[in-house]
C-alpha positions as CSV (number, residue, x, y, z in Angstrom):
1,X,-14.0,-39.8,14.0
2,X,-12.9,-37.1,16.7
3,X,-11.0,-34.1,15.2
4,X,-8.4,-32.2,17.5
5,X,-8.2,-28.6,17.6
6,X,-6.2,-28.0,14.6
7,X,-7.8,-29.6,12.4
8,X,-11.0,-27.6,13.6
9,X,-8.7,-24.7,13.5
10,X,-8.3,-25.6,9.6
11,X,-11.6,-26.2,8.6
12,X,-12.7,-22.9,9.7
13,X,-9.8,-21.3,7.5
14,X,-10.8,-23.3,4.7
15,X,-14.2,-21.9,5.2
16,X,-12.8,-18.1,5.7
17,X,-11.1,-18.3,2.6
18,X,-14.0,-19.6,0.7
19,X,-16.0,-16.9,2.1
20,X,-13.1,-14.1,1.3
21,X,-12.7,-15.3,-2.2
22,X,-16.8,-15.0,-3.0
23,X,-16.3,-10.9,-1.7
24,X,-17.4,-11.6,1.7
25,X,-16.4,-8.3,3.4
26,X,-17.5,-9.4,7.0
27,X,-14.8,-12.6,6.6
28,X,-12.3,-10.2,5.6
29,X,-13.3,-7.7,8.1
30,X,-12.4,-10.5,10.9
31,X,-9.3,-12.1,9.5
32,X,-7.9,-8.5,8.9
33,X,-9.0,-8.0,12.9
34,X,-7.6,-11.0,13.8
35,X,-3.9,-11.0,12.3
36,X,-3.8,-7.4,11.6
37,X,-2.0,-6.9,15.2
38,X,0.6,-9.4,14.6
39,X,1.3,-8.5,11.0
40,X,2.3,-4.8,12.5
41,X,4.4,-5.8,15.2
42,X,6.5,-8.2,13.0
43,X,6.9,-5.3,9.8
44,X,7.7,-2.9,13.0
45,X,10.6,-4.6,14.8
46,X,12.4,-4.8,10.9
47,X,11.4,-1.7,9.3
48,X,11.4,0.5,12.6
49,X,8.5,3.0,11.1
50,X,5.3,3.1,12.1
51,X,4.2,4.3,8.6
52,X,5.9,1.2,7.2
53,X,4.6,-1.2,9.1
54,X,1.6,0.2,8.1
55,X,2.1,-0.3,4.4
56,X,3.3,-3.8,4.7
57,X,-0.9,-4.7,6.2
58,X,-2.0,-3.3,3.7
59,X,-0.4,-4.8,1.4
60,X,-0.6,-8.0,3.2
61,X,-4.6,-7.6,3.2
62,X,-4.8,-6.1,-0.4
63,X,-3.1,-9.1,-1.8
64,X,-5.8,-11.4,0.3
65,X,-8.7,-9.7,-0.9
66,X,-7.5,-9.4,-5.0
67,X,-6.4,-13.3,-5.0
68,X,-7.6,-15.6,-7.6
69,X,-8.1,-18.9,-5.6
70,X,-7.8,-18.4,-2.3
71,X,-10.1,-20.9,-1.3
72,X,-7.1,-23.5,-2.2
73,X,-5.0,-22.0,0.3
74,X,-5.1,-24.5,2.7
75,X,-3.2,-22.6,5.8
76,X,-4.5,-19.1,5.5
77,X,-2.1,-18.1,8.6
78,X,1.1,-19.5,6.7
79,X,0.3,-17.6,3.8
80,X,0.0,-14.4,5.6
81,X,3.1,-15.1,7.4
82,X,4.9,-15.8,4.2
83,X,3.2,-12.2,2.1
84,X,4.1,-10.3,5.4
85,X,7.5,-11.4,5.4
86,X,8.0,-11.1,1.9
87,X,6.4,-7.5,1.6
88,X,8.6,-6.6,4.6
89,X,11.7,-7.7,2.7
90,X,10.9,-5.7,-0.1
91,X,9.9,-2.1,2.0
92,X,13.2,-2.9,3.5
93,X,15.4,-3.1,0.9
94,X,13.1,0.5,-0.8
95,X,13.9,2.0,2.2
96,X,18.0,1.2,2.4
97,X,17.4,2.8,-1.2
98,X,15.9,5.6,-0.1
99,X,18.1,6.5,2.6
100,X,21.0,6.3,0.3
101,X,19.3,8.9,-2.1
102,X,18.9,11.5,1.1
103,X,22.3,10.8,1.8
104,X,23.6,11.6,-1.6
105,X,21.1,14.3,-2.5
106,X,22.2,15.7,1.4
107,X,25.7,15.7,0.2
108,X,25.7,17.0,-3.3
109,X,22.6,19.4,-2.6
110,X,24.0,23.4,-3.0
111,X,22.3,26.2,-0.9
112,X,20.7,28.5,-3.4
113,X,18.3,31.0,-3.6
114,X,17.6,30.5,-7.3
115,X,14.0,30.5,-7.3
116,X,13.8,29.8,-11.1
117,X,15.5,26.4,-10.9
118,X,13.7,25.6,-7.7
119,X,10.0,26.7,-9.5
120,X,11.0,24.5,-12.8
121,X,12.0,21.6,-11.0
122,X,8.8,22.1,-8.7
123,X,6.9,22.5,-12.2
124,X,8.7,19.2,-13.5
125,X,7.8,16.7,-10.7
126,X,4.3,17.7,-10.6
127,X,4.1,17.2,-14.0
128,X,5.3,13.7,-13.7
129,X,2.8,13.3,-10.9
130,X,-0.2,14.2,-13.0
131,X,0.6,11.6,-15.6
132,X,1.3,9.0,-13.9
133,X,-2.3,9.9,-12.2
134,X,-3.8,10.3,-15.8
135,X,-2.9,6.8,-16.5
136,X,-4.6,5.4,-13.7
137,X,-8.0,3.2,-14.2
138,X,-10.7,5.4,-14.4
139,X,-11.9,4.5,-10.6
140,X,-8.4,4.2,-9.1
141,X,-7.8,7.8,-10.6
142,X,-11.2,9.2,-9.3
143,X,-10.5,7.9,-5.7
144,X,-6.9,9.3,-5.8
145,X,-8.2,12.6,-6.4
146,X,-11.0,12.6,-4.0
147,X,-9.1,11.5,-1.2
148,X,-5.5,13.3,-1.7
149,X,-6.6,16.5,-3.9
150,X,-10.4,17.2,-2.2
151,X,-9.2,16.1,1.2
152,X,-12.1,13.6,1.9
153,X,-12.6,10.1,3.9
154,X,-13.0,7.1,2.8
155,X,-16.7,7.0,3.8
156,X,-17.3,10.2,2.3
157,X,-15.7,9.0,-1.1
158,X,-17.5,5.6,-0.7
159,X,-21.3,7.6,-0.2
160,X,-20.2,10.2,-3.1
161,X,-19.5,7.1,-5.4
162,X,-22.1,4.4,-4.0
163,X,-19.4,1.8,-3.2
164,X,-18.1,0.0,0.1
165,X,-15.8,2.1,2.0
166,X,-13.4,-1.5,1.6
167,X,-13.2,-1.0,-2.3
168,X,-12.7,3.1,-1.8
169,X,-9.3,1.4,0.3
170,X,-8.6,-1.2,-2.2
171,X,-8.4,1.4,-5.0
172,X,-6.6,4.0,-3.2
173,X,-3.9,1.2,-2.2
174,X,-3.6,0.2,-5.6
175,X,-3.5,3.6,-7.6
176,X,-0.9,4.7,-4.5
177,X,1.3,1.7,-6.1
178,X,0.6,2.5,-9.3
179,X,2.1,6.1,-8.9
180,X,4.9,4.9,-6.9
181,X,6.2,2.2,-9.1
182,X,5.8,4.9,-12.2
183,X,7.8,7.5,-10.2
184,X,10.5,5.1,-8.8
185,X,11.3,4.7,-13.1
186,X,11.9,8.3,-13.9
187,X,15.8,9.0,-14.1
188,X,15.5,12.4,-12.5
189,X,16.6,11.1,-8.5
190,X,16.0,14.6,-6.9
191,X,12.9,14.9,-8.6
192,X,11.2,11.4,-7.8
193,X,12.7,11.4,-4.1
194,X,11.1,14.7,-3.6
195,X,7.7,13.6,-4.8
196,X,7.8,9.9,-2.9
197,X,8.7,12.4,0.6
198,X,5.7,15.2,-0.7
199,X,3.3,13.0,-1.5
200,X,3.1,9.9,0.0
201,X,2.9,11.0,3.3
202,X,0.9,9.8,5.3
């Protein structure tokens, strides 16, 4: 029996994802080449922010690599569609939020040059940082601090800690949404939208 090209087209899918799901960083390295492209052109034209549209492939390509059964997804390219989209949704409607927040803080904010209140609100956020850190997984928290407090690349975490420079991404993605779901619950608005702009940066 003579197969077109789409059903081709799925069997090779079928066989990426098998491959994905046993930890097969080469498949992952060339579906994340192949769609990566069109995954940050679509998050682009809707969120307008480069940095954005970054987040939403990682996300996209996080949530491949840490799912359960991906090798019963039967179209791997409709499934990316649909996390891109949905992950573009959700940055969109944080970032409305977050524009509010400057607008409000913008308007109620009162020029002072109280440097106590400024140094005990300072004092307060990065206390809230550091636990939210502390409650990290061990290697989450360890890769967090390598890469944002020592300053180093991925590869250089990867060879200090004799892992794959892929999982050095995959915790730093996950401890960065850790921290920024923890943050986002604090009542304190000027405090948490002055740590989400400080640091989480890119």
């Amino acid at each position: 029996m003579l197969m077109n090209s789409a059903d081709i087209h799925k069997i090779d899918e079928k066989l990426l994802a098998e491959r994905i799901a046993a930890r097969d960083e080469q498949a992952f390295r060339w579906l994340y080449d192949r769609y990566r492209k069109k995954i940050y052109t679509y998050a682009l034209r809707i969120l307008k922010f480069e940095d954005r549209a970054e987040d939403v492939v990682h996300e996209v390509f996080l949530s491949i690599w840490q799912h359960d059964h991906l090798e019963q997804i039967d179209n791997l390219e409709s499934y990316l569609h649909v996390v891109a989209r949905n992950s573009t949704l959700r940055l969109l409607r944080r970032q409305q939020l977050e524009m509010k927040a400057s607008r409000e803080l913008a308007l109620n904010w009162k020029e002072t040059h109280d440097e106590t209140e400024q140094t005990i609100i300072t004092h307060d956020a990065q206390k809230l940082l550091q636990r939210a850190i502390d409650f990290l997984p061990p290697q989450q928290r360890t890769v967090f601090r390598l890469c944002r407090e020592e300053g180093l690349k991925y590869k250089e975490v990867a060879e200090r800690m004799s892992i794959s420079q892929l999982t050095v991404k995959t915790h730093m993605q996950q401890a960065l949404r850790s921290l920024r779901l923890s943050l986002q619950k604090h009542n304190d608005l000027a405090v948490v939208f002055m740590l989400l702009n400080i640091f989480f940066k890119r």
